[in-house]
C-alpha positions in Angstrom: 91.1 93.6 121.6 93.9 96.3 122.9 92.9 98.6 125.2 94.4 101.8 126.3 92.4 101.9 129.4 92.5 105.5 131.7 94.9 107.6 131.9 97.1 107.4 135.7 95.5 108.7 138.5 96.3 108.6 142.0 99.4 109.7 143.9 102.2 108.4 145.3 102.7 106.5 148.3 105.8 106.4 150.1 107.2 103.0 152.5 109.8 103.6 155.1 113.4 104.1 154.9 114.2 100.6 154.9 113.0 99.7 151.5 116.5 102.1 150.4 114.7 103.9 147.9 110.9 105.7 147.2 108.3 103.5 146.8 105.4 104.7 144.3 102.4 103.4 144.4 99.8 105.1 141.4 97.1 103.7 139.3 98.3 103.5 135.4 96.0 102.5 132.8 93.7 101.1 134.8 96.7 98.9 136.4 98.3 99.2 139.9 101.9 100.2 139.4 104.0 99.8 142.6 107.9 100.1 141.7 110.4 101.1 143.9 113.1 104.3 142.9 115.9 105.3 143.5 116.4 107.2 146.8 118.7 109.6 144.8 118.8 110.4 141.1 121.9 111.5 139.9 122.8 114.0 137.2 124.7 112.1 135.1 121.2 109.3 134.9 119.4 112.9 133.3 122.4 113.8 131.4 123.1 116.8 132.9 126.5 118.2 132.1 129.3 119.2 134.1 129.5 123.1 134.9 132.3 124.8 133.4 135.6 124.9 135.5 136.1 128.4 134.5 132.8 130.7 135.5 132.7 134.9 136.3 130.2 137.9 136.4 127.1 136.1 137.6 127.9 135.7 141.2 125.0 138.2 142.7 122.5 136.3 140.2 123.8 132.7 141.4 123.3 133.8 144.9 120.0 135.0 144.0 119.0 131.8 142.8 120.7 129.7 145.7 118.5 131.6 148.1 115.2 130.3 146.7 117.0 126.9 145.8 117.5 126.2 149.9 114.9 124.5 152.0 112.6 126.7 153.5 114.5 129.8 151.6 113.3 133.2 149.9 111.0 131.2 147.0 107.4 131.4 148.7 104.8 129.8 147.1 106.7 129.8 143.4 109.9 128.5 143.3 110.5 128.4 139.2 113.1 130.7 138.4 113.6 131.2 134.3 116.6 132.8 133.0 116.4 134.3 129.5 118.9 135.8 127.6 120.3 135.7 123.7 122.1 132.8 122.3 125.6 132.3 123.7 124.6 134.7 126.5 125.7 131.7 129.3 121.6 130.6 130.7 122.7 127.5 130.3 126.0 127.6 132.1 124.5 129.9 135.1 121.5 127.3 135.9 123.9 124.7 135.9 126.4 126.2 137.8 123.5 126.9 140.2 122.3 123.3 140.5 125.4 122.0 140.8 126.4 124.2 144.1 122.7 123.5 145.3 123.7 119.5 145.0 126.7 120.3 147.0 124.7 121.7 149.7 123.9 118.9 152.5 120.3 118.2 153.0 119.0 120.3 150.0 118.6 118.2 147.3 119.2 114.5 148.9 116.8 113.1 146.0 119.0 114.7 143.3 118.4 116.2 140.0 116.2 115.7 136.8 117.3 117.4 133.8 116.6 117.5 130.0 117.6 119.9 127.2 114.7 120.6 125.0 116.9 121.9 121.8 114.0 124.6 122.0 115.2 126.8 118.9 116.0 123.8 116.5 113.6 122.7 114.7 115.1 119.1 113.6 116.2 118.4 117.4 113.5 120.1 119.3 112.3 117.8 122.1 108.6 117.6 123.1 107.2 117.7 126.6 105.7 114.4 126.0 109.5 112.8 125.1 111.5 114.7 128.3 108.6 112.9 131.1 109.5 109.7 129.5 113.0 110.4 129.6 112.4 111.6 133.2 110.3 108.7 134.4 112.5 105.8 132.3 115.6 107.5 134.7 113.6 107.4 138.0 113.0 103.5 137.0 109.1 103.6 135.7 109.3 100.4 133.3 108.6 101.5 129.7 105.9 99.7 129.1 104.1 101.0 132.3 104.7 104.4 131.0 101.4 106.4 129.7 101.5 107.0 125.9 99.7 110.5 126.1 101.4 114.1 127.8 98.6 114.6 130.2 98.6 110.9 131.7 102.3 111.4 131.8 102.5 114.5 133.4 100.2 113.1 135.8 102.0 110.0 136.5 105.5 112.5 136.5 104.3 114.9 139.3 102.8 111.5 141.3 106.6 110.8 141.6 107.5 113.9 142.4 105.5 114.2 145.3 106.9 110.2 146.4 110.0 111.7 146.5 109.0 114.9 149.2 106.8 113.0 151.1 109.6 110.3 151.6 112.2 113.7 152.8 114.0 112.9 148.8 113.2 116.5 147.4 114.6 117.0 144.0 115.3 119.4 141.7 114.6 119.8 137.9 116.2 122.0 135.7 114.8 123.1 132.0 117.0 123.9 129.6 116.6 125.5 126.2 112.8 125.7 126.4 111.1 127.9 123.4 107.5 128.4 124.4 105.4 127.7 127.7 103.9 124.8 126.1 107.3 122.4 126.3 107.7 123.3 130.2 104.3 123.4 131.2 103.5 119.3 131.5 106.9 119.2 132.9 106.4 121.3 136.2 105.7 119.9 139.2 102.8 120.1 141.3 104.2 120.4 144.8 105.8 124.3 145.4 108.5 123.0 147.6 110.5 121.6 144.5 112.0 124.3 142.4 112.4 124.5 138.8 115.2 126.1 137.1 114.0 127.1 133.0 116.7 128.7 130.7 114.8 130.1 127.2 115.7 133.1 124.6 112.9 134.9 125.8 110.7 135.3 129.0 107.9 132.6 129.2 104.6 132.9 130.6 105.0 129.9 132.7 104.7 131.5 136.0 108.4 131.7 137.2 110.3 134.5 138.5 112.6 135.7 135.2 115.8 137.0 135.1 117.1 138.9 131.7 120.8 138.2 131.2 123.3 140.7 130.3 126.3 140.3 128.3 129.0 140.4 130.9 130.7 144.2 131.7 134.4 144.4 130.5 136.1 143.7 133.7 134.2 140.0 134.3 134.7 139.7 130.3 138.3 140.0 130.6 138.5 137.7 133.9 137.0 134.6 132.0 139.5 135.0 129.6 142.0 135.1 131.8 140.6 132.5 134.0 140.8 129.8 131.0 143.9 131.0 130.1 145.4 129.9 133.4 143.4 127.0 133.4 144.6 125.8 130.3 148.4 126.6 131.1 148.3 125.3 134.8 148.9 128.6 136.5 147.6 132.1 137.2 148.2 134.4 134.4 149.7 138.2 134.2 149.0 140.9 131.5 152.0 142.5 132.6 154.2 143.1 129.0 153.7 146.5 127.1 150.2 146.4 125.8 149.0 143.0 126.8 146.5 144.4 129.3 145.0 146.8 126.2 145.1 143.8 124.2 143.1 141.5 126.4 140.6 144.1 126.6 140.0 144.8 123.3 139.8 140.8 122.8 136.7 141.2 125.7 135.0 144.3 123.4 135.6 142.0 120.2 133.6 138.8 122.2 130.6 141.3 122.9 131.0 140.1 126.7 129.0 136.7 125.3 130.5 133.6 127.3 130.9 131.4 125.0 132.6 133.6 122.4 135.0 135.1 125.2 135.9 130.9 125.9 136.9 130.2 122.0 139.1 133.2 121.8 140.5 132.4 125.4 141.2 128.4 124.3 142.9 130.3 120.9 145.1 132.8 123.4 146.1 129.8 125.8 147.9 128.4 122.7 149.1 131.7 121.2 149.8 133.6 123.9 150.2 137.1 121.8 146.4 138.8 122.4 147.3 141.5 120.4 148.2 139.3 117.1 144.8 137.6 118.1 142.9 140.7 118.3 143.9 141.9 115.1 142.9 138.4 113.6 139.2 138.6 115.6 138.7 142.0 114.1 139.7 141.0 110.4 137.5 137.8 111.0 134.6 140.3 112.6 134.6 142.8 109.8 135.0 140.3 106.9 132.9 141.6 104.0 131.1 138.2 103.7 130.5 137.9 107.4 126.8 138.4 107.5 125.4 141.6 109.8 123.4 140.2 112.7 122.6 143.7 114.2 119.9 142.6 116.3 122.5 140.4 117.8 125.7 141.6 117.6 126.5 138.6 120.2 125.9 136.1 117.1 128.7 138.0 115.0 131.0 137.9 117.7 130.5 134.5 118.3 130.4 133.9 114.5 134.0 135.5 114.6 135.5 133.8 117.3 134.6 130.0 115.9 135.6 131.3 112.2 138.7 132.6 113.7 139.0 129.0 115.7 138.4 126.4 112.8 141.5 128.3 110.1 143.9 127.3 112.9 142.5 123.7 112.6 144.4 121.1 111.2 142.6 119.3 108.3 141.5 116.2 110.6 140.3 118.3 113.2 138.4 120.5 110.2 136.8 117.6 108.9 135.7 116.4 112.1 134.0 119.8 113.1 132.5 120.3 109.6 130.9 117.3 109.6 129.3 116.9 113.1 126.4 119.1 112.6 125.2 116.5 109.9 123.7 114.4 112.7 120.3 115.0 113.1 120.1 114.1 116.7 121.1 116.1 119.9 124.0 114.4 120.1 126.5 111.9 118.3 128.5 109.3 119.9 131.8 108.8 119.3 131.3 105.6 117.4 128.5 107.6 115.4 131.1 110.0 114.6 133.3 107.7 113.8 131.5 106.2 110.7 130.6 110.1 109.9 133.7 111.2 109.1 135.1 108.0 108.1 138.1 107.4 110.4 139.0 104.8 113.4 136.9 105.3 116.5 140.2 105.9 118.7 141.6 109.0 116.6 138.1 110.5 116.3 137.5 110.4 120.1 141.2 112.1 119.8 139.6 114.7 118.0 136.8 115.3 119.6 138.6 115.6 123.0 140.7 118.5 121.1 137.2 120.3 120.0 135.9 119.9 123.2 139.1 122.1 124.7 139.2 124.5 122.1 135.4 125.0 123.1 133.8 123.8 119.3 132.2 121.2 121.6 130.8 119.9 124.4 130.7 116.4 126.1 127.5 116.3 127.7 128.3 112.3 129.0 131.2 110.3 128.3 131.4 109.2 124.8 128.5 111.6 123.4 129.1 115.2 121.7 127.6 117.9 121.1 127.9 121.8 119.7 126.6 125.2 121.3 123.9 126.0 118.5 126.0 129.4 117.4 128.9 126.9 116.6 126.8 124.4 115.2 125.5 126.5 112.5 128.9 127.8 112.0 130.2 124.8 111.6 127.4 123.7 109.1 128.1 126.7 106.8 131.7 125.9 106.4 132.4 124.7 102.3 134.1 121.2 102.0 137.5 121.0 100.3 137.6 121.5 96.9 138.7 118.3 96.1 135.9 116.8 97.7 132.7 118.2 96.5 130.7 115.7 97.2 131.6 114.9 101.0 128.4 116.2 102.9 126.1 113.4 100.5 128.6 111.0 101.2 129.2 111.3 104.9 125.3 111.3 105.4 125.0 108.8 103.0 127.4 106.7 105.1 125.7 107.4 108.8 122.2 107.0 108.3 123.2 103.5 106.5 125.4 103.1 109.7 122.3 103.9 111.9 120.0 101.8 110.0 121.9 98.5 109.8 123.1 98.6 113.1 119.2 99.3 114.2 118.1 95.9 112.4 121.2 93.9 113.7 119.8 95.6 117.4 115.9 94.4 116.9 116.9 90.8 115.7 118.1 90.3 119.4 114.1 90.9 120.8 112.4 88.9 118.4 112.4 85.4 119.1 110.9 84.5 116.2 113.8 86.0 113.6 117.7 85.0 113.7 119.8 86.9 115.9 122.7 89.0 114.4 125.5 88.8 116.8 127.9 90.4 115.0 127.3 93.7 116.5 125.9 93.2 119.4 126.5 90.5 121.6 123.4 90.1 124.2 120.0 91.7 124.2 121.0 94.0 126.9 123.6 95.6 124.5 121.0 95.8 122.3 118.5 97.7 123.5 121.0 99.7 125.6 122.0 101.4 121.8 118.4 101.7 121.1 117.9 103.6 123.9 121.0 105.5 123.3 120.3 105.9 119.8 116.6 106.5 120.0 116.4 110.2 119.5 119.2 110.6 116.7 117.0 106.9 114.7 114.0 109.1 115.0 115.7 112.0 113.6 116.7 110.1 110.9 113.6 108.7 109.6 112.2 112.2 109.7 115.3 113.9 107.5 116.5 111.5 105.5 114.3 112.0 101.9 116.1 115.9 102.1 119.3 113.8 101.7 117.7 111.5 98.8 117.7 109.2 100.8 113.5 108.0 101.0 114.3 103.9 101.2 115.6 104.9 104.8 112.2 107.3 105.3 110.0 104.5 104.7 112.0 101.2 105.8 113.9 102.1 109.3 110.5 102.8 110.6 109.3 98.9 110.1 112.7 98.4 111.8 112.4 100.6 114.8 108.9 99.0 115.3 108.9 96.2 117.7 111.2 98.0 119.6 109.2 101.1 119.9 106.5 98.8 120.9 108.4 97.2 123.6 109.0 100.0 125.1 106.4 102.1 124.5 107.9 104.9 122.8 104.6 105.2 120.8 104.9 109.1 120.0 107.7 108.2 118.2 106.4 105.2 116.8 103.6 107.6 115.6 105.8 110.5 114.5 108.3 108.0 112.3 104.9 106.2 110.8 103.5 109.1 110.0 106.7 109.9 108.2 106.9 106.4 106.1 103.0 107.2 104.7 103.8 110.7 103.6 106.7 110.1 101.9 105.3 106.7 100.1 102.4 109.2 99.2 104.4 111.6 97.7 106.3 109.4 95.6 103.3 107.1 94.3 104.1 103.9 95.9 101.1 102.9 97.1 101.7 99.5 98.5 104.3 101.4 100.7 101.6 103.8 101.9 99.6 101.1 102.2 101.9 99.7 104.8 102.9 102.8 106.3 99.3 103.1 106.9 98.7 100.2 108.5 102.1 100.5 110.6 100.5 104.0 112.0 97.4 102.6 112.5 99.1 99.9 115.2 101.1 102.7 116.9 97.7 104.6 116.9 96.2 101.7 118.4 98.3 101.2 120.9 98.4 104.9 121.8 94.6 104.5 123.1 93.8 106.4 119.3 91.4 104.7 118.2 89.2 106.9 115.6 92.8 108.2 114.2 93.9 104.5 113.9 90.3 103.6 112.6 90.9 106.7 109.9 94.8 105.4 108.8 93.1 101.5 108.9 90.3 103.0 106.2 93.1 104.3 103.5 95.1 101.4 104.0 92.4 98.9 103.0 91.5 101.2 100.2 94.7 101.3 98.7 95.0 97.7 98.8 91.7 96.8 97.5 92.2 99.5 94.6 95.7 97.6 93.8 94.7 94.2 93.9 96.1 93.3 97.5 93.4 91.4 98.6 95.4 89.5 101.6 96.8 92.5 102.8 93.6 94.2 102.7 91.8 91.7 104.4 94.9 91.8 107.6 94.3 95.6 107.4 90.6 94.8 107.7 91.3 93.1 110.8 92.9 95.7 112.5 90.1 98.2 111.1 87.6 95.8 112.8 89.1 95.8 116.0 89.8 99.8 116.3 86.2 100.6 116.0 85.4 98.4 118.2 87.5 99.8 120.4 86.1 102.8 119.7 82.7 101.8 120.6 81.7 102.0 117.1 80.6 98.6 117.0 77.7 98.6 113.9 81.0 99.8 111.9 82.7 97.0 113.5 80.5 94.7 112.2 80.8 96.0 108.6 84.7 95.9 108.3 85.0 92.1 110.2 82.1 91.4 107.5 84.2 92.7 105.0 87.1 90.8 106.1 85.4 87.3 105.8 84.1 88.0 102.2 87.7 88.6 101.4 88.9 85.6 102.9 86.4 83.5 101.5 86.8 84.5 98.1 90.0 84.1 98.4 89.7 80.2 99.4 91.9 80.9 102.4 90.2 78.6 105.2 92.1 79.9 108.4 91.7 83.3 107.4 87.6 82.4 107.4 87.9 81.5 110.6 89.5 83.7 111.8 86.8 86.5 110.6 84.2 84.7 111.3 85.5 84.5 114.9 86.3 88.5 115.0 82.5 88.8 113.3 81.2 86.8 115.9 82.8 88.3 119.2 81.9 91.9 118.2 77.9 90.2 117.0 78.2 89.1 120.7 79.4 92.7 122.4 76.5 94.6 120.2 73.5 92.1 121.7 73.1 90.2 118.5 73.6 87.0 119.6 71.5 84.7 117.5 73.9 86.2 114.8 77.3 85.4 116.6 75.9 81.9 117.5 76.0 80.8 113.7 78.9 82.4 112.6 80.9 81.2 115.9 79.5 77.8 115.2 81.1 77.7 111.2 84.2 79.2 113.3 84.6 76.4 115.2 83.7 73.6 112.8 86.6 75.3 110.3 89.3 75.0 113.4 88.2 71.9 113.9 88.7 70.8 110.2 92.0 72.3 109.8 93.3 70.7 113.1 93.8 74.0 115.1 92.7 73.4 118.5 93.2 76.6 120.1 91.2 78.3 118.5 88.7 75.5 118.4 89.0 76.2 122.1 89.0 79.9 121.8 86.1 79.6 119.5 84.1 77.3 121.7 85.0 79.8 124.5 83.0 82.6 122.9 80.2 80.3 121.3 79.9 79.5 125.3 79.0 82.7 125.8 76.4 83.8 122.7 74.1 81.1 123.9 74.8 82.1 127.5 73.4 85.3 126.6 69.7 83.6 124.7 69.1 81.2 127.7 70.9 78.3 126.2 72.6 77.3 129.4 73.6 73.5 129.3 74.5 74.2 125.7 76.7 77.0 127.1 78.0 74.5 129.9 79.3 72.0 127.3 80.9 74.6 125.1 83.0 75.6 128.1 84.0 72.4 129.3 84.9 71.2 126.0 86.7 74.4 125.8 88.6 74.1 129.2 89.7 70.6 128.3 91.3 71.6 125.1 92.8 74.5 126.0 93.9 72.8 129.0 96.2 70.7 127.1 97.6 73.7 125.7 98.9 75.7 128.5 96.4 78.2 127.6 95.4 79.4 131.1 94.9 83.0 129.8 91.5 82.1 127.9 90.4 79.2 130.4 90.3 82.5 132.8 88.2 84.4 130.2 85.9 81.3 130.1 85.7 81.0 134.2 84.7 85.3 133.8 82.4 84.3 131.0 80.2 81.7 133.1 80.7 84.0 136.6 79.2 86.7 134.8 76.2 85.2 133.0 75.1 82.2 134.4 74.7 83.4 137.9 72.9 86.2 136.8 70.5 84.2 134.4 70.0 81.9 137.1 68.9 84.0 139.6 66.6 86.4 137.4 68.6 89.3 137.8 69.7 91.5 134.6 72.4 89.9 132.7 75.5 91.9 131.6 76.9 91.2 128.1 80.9 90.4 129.0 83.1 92.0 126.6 84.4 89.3 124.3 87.7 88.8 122.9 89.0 87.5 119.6 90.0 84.1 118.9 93.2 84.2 117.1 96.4 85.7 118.0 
């Protein structure tokens, strides 16, 4: 049986500078984990993006923040600094215009830079704390499947590195972006106070941190970003010096509502229509349009609202598709070939596009080949109508990426199961593989979780059986969870109960493996209802299995015995001889664990006399292994003896060295003790088949 074991504990230890990196050294699940890292983490590992070339009216806050950022500078004993301000306000642009003069700095950061974006304020992209440590720890090189399923053992594990990277002189520094509540940055801070954390959020966050409101910027720093991209764009400085050009610019700044990111799409406009007063006029009739919706709380929004709406009628219809159609991905971010499929064109002339948006400032490019949108544009862009002529593009665009998503997901897992035929056609080696998956893993989970609002349930309930093994390889198991959970509900809802069935049973494994076990035990219970109430007497018997071996698990072992007993009734009426003993052999090994050994010695012995007859001599041997054992534990020692070497010599043969170990623990354990007189400890006893 699985077990989940403890959650990490320990701290890091560091080797010398000749290893060239930070050795960690930290208990995990019971298992010693020692993996070298990477002396330096670089941004682009975290995806942080690239600061803006163009940046004004935060310099006194910037140095502010680079004071407390410097070794031994003006932070104390808290050194997380959170900057809050309204959407399109620029957080995000000032902490990473920060970081990335702290990185330039020699000797400040020489271990680098984690970062994540937690899509705080959207709901269908929000990130959880438990999702940004494994991205963290997957960048610093933690293998997946040494990484802890639950937030607190991660956080744990997270802060363990952390404090490998001080002690080895590699201090780092993490920035949070777009956090909505305390609870998403909390598990993510680190222990040690000499390694500052940077959080931008709409609102000020009791998380401990020194905050920082944001202002929209004053007139004269509003008109010098404009004038900054301007000159950027152009190749040259820039002068306001024809008859009203200098009023014009200014009333362009009042019209942006000093927001950033507003003042930057009306600046891309002017660089390409160098007449601010034409463009003024345009911003104000796009402002005051009587179906432009008041946002008087925010009159930022409106601005910004303007500036894009102002932006996408001077698109060309390509480009209009394009941006109309991105914010249909569900994920934080779309790749180019993603896009691609979206809109329906060739790869090269959508990456054309997209390179176009991102210097009009309708999106970003967070890492080469991945896009994104500010969320003000975003929702713009999402309420923009499709052409008359094509009423039904939005169902058939989503229609087209989530198939896209799901079929290239199923040609990905058939490269890591050796078992099923391997689709080359899309990807040529495993490594390509699971580098999409990982890629892709956020925007797949996205899409099991949205697509029934697009009627689009088959993908619900089947790319969640897809996304399985993979999720299990590498341990993603809060998604595995979250897209399981998914399947069952929507099977529910729709009265396919041999889907929910299977949903249930698919959560149930994830929950398993997740350490669980009375949530698994609960998912195991409905499954095997469902399938007895239906008729599904060989799935409920499988799901009766698993049922068996979560409460035992569980410690819940009288229970245990009940659902391994109801497994073997099922089997046997169903005349299925390896499925007997295969129950019998679960019935036995959990008889065994809860003292009743006179029990699990006659159903182990019919287990063994079953694998016998239908030839199957490992888990004869397995069998054997455990029967070894139940009369170990009543005093039957030679009986014991030649049930283990009977055992050893089969399993011998077989290149089974795994379970001739378990048999060597079985006989160290109880016969020394039984010989001797001393109190004999019942060894935990594992299953026989696979």
């Amino acid at each position: 049986m699985s077990n989940g074991g403890p959650a990490p504990t320990g701290s890091g230890r560091t080797s010398d500078a000749n290893t060239g990196g930070v050795l960690l050294e930290a208990e995990v699940q019971g298992r010693q984990l020692r993996v070298t890292l990477p002396a330096e983490v670089p941004a682009a590992v975290t995806g942080m993006p690239a600061p803006a070339s163009v940046f004004a009216g935060r310099d006194e806050l910037v140095a502010l923040l680079l004071g407390r950022l410097a070794p031994g500078g003006e932070g104390g004993t808290t050194l997380v600094s959170a900057a809050a301000g309204m959407a399109g306000i620029g957080t995000t642009e000032l902490v990473l215009q920060t970081a990335a003069r702290a990185l330039r700095n020699p000797g400040w950061f020489p271990g680098g830079v984690v970062f994540v974006d937690l899509f705080g304020y959207d709901p269908d992209r929000r990130l959880s704390a438990v999702d940004a440590l494994w991205r963290w720890l997957r960048a610093v090189g933690i293998p997946g499947e040494r990484i802890p399923a639950g937030e607190q053992a991660r956080a744990r594990l997270w802060r363990s590195v952390v404090a490998a990277y001080v002690r080895q002189g590699c201090r780092l520094l993490v920035v949070i972006d777009n956090a909505a509540d305390a609870a998403q940055v909390i598990p993510l801070l680190p222990a040690d106070p000499s390694v500052p954390v940077l959080v931008t959020s709409r609102h000020a966050l009791d998380i401990g941190a020194r905050q920082h409101t944001l202002d929209v910027l004053d007139d004269d720093a509003a008109v010098d970003v404009i004038s900054r991209v301007v000159a950027s764009r152009r190749g040259g400085a820039v002068s306001w010096d024809a008859p009203g050009e200098r009023e014009a610019v200014a009333e362009l700044a009042g019209l942006c509502a000093g927001l950033p990111l507003a003042l930057r799409i009306v600046a891309a406009l002017l660089a390409d229509h160098p007449q601010p007063a034409a463009l003024a006029a345009s911003l104000r009739e796009a402002r005051d349009r009587p179906d432009q919706p008041a946002e008087p709380e925010n009159p930022g929004m409106l601005a910004t609202r303007a500036a894009a709406d102002l932006s996408y009628r001077r698109l060309t219809p390509r480009h209009s598709r394009v941006y109309r159609l991105l914010p249909l991905d569900p994920g934080p971010d779309v790749s180019t070939v993603s896009a691609a499929w979206l809109v329906d064109m060739p790869v090269g002339e959508v990456a054309e596009l997209l390179q176009d948006l991102r210097r009009a400032h309708l999106v970003d490019e967070p890492t080469t080949n991945r896009w994104r949108m500010y969320d003000l544009v975003r929702l713009h862009a999402a309420s923009q109508p499709p052409p008359p002529r094509s009423p039904g593009e939005v169902m058939v665009a989503l229609r087209r990426l989530y198939l896209y998503y799901h079929d290239t997901a199923r040609a990905a897992v058939s490269h890591l199961n050796p078992a099923a035929t391997t689709d080359t056609t899309v990807f040529a080696t495993r490594e390509q593989a699971l580098a999409w998956l990982e890629a892709e893993r956020a925007n797949l989970v996205a899409v099991c979780a949205t697509a029934t609002r697009h009627h689009l349930s088959q993908i619900s309930t089947g790319l969640p059986f897809v996304l399985a093994g993979y999720l299990h390889l590498r341990r993603h198991l809060d998604d595995w969870i979250t897209i399981a959970t998914r399947a069952a509900d929507v099977s529910h809802e729709a009265g396919h109960w041999n889907d929910d069935g299977a949903a249930l049973t698919l959560l149930g494994r994830a929950l398993t493996e997740a350490g669980r076990f009375d949530e698994a035990v609960t998912a195991y219970t409905r499954a095997a209802g469902i399938f007895r109430d239906s008729g599904d007497r060989r799935s409920e018997g499988r799901v009766l299995d698993l049922l068996g071996a979560a409460l035992a698990e569980a410690g819940r072992l009288d229970e245990a015995i009940t659902a391994f007993s109801r497994q073997l009734e099922v089997y046997v009426e169903l005349g299925d001889r390896y499925g007997e003993g295969e129950a019998r052999g679960n019935l036995g090994a959990v008889l065994g664990e809860a003292g009743r050994s006179e029990e699990a010695i006659d159903v182990l012995t019919r287990a063994v006399d079953i694998f016998r007859g239908l030839g199957d001599r490992r888990n004869e041997g397995r069998s054997l292994g455990m029967l070894g054992a139940a009369l170990a534990e009543v005093g039957r020692f030679d009986e014991a003896r030649e049930c283990w070497e009977r055992a050893t010599s089969m399993l011998a043969e077989l290149g089974d060295a795994a379970w001739i170990e378990v048999i060597r623990e079985f006989a160290g354990e109880l016969l020394p003790a039984a010989e001797s007189g001393e109190p004999q400890k019942t060894p935990s006893q594992p299953r026989p088949a696979e």
